[in-house]
C-alpha positions in Angstrom: 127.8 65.3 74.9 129.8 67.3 77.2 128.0 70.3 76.5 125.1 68.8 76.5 125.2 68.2 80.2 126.6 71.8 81.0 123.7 73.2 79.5 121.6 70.8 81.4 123.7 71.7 84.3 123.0 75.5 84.4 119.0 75.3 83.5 119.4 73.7 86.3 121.0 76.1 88.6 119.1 78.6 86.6 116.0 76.7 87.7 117.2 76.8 91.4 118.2 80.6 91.4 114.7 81.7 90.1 113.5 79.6 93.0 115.3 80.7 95.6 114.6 84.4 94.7 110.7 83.8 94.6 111.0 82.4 98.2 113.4 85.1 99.2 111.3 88.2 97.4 107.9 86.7 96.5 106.1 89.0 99.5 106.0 92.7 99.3 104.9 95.3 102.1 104.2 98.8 102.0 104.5 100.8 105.3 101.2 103.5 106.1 103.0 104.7 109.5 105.4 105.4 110.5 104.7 107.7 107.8 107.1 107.0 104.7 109.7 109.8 103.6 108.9 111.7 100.9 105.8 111.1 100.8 102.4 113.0 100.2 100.5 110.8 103.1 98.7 113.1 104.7 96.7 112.6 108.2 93.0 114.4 109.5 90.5 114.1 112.1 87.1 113.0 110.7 83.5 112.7 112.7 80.1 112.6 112.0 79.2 116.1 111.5 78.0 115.8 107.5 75.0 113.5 108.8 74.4 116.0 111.9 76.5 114.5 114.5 78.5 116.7 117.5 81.3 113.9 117.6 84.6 115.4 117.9 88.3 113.8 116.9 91.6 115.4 117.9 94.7 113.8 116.6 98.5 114.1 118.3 101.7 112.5 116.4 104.8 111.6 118.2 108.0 109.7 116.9 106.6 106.1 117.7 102.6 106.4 117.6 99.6 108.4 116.4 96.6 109.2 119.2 93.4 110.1 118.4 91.5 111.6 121.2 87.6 111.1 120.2 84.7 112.4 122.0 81.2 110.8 120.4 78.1 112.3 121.0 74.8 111.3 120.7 72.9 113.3 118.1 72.8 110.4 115.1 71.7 107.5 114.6 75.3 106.0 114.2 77.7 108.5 115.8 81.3 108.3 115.2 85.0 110.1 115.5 88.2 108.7 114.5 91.4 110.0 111.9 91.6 109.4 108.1 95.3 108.3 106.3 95.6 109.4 102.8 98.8 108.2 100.5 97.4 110.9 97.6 97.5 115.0 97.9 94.7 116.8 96.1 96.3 117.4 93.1 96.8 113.9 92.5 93.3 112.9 93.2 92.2 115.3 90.7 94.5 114.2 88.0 93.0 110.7 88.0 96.1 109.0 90.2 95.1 106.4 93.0 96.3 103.9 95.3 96.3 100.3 94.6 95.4 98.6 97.5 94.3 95.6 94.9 98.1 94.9 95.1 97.8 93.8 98.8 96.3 90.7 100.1 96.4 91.9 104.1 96.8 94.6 106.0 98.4 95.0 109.7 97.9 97.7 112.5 99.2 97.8 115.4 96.8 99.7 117.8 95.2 100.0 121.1 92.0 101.9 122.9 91.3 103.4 126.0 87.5 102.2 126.6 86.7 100.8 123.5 86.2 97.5 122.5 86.3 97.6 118.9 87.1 100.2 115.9 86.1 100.4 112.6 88.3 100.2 109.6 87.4 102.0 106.3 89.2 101.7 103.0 87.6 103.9 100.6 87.5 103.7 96.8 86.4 105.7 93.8 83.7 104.2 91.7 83.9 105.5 88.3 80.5 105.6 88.0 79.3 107.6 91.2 82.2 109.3 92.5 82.7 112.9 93.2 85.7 114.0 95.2 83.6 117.4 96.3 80.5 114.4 97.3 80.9 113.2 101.0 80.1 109.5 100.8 79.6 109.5 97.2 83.3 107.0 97.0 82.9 103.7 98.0 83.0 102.7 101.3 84.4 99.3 101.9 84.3 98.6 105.8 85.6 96.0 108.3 85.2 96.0 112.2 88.1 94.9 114.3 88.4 94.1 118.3 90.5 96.5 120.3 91.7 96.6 124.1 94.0 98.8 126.3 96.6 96.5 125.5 98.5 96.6 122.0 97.7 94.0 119.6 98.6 93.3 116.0 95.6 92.8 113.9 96.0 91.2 110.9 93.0 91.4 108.5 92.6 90.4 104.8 91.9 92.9 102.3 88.7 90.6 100.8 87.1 91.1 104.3 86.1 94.7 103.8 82.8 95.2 102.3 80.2 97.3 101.1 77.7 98.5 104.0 73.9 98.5 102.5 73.9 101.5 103.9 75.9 102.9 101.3 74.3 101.7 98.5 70.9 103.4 100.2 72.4 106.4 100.6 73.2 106.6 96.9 70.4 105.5 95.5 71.7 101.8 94.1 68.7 99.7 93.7 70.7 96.9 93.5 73.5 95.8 95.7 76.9 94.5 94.6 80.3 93.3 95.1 82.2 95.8 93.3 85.1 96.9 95.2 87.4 99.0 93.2 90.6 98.4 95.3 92.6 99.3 92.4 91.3 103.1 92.6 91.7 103.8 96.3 91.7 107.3 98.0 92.3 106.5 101.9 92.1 104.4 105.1 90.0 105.8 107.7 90.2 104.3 111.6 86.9 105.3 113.6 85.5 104.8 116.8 83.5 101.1 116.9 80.3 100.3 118.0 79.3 100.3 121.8 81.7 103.5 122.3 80.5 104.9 125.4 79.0 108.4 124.8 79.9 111.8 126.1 83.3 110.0 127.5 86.5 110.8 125.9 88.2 107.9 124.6 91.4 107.0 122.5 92.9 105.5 119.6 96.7 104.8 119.6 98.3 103.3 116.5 101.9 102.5 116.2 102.1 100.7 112.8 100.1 100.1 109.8 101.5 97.6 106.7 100.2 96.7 103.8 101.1 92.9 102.5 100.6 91.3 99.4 102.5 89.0 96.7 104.9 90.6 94.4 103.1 89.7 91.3 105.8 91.6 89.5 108.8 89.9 90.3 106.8 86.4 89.8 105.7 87.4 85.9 108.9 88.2 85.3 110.3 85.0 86.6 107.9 82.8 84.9 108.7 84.3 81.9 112.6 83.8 82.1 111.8 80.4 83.1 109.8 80.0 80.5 112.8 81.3 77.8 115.4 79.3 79.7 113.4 76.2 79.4 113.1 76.9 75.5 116.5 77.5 75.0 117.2 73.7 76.8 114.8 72.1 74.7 116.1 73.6 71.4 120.0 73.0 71.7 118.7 69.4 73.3 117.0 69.0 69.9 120.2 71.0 68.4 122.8 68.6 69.9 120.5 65.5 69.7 120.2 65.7 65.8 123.9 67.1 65.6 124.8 63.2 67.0 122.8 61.6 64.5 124.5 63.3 61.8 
């Protein structure tokens, strides 16, 4: 009987230290910039030149922030500068590797603007289907706008808020629109001037951090699976012990 309770007495720490280890390690985060070391992320200017824009984007790194100086122009019908963040280098692209950004529920950035009063986030995906990494626009494009103000601000968006302009789905020819995201194939994050950026004007966009979060899915399939073994081992030598006594 003695034994009996010991065993019951350490599933039952057991049961405690699995719990206290999900509340302790059950969120992950994954930090864009401050660019990681050792890594391949890699940072470029971007505007609207492929749909016969003049916007311009020129981008300056320090220790504690990247600023994009954008100049949009009129000369499109939706004109646009800004900088693009990519985790991958070509070679990995090519080889079929991509970014999971399916493994995050939210991402934070830390950012400010000079006239602006919003920018536009981009995360872009392949789709299997319509992809083709020499194709501008041909990736899917899943977008979100965000306020800004000369002041810094955390802005905390959830990855399920990004979607698919109709836009893209005109420019490639989908007859029929849908909700198909591909976040486990991503290629990059791309931060671009907002709507109602004042033409001709130089403007700015400063960004101190940006963090991926999400819920380490990992860590909790192993530990439902230890709990799961710890609670069948209880149950058998309880069965064990409990027929052992009858005998």
């Amino acid at each position: 009987m003695k034994l009996f309770f010991k065993h019951c007495a350490l599933g039952l720490i057991v049961s405690v230290a699995f719990i206290l280890i999900w509340i302790f390690f059950q969120n992950q985060e994954l930090v864009w910039y401050p660019k990681p070391l050792n890594s391949h992320f890699e940072t470029h200017s971007i505007d609207d030149s492929f749909w016969g824009g003049s916007s311009s984007a020129k981008i300056t790194q320090t220790d504690s922030s990247i600023l994009t100086s954008v100049l949009v122009r009129s000369g499109t019908a939706y004109p646009y500068a800004g900088l693009a963040i990519e985790p991958l280098s070509d070679a990995q692209k090519l080889s079929g590797h991509f970014f999971n950004f399916k493994k995050f529920d939210s991402l934070q950035i830390e950012l400010n603007t000079k006239y602006m009063k919003e920018v536009q986030l981009r995360l872009i995906t392949h789709d299997p289907q319509n992809t083709n990494l020499e194709k501008p626009f041909s990736a899917r494009v899943l977008v979100f706008h965000t306020p800004t103000d000369k002041l810094f601000q955390k802005q905390n968006i959830a990855i399920s808020d990004f979607k698919v302009p109709e836009w893209w789905f005109e420019f490639n020819n989908k007859k029929e629109l849908d909700t198909l995201a591909y976040l486990n194939r991503g290629l990059k994050l791309e931060i671009l001037s907002g709507y109602g950026t004042m033409l001709g004007i130089e403007d700015e966009i400063e960004i101190k951090k940006i963090i991926f979060f999400g819920k380490n899915h990992s860590l909790k399939r192993i530990l439902i699976v230890m709990f799961l073994l710890t609670s069948a081992f209880n149950i058998f030598f309880y069965k064990k012990t409990k027929r052992i006594a009858k005998e």
